[in-house]
N, C-alpha and C positions, 0 to 999 in steps of 0.2 A: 521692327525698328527700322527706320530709317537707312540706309548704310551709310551716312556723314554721320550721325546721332554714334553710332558704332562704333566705326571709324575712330570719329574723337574718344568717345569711353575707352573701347580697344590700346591708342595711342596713350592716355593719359592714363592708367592702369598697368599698362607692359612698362611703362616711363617713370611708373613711380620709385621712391628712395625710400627708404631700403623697398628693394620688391615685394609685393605681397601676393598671395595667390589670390586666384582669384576665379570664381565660378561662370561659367554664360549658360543661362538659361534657355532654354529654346522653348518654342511655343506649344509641342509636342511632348514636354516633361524632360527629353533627353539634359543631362548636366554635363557641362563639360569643364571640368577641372584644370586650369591651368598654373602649373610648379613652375612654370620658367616662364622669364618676360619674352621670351623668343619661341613659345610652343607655340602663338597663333598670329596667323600672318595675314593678309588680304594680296588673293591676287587675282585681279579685274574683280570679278563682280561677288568673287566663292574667299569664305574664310577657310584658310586650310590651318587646321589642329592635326599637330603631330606629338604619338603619344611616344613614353619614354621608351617602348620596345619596337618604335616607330612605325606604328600605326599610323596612317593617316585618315584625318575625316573630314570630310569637306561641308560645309553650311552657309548658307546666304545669309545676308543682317536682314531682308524681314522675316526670317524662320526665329531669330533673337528676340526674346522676350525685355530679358535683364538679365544686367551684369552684377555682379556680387562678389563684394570685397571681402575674403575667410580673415575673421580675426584669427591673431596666435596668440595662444596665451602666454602668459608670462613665466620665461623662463624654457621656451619649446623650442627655444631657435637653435 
């Protein structure tokens, strides 16, 4: 993917009301789950995911495949 294409997804994803999680695919199969709009960040050219026991993992947007918005079901929040 792109990294402006990402970028904006990233942006308009972490930005959404109510937050919703949301998955990023990588081209390699890896998932990377994000519970908070503030787990993944862009800094220069590397997205940095930080996990909640603060792992951190670093990936490029064209290693991004797609992003993916986890429905909740009703009643889970």
């Amino acid at each position: 993917m792109r990294r402006e294409s990402f970028l904006e997804a990233l942006t308009r994803m972490s930005s959404s009301a109510p937050f919703l999680p949301f998955t990023v695919e990588l081209v390699n199969g890896i998932r990377i789950v994000s519970k908070h709009p503030e787990a993944i960040r862009m800094e220069e050219d590397l997205a940095v995911f930080v996990e909640p026991d603060d792992t951190v993992q670093l990936f490029d947007a064209l290693s991004v495949a797609r992003l993916v918005t986890q429905a909740i079901p009703p009643g889970a929040e």
